[in-house]
C-alpha positions in Angstrom: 3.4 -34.1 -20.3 3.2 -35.6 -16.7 0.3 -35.8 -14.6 -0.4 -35.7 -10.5 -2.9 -36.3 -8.5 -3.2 -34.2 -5.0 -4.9 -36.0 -2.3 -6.1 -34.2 0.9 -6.7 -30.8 -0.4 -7.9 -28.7 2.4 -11.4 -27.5 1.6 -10.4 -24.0 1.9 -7.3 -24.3 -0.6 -9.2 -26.0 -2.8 -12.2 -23.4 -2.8 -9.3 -20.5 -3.0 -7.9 -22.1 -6.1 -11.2 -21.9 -7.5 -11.8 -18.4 -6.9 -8.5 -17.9 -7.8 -8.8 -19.4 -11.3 -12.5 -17.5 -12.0 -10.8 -14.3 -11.0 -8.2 -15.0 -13.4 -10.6 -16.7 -16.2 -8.7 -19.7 -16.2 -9.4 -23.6 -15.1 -8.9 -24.8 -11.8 -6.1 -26.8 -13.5 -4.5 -24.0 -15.3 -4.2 -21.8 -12.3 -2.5 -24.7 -10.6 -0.3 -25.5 -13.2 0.5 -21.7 -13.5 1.4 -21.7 -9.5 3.1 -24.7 -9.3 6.0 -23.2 -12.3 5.9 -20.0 -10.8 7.1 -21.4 -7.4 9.5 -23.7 -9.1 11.0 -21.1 -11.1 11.6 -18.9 -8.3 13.2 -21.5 -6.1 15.9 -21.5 -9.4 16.1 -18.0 -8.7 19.9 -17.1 -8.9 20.8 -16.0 -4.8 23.3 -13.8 -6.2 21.7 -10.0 -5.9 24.1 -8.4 -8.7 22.8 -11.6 -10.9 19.6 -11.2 -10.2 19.9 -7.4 -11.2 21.9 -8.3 -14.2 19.1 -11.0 -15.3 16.6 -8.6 -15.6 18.3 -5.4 -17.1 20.2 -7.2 -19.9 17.3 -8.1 -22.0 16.8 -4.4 -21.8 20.0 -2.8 -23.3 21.5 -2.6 -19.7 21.3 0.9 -18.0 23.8 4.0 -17.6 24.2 5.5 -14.4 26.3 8.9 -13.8 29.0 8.2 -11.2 29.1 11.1 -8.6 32.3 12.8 -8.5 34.4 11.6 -5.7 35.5 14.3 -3.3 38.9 14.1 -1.2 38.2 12.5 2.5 37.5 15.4 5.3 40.1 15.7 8.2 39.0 13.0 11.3 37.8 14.4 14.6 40.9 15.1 16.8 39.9 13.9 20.4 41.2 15.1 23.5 
């Protein structure tokens, strides 16, 4: 497992993270670690909205949906 140092945390960040953490009841390092994967995860997000969709609904047993019945198209407008 890899390890990094950050240099030059803002005070504020770094006091967020550890209020953060407590509220959570994890380590300053584990809320870290659990933020950095979330962010990289969703940047591998598929961009692709049906995807997406599909992605989470599969593991579900997918979902049926009752199509409305399609009605014949009304006249136009005549103008003038």
């Amino acid at each position: 497992m890899a390890s990094i140092t950050i240099r030059n945390l803002d005070e504020h960040v770094k006091t967020g993270l550890r209020i953060r953490a407590a509220v959570h009841g994890r380590s300053m390092e584990e809320e870290a670690r659990r933020i950095l994967r979330a962010a990289v995860q969703a940047d591998a997000a598929p961009a692709d909205l049906v995807a997406s969709i599909r992605e989470r609904v599969d593991p579900l047993g997918g979902v049926e949906m009752a199509l409305p019945l399609r009605e014949p198209m009304r006249e136009p407008p005549r103008l003038g």
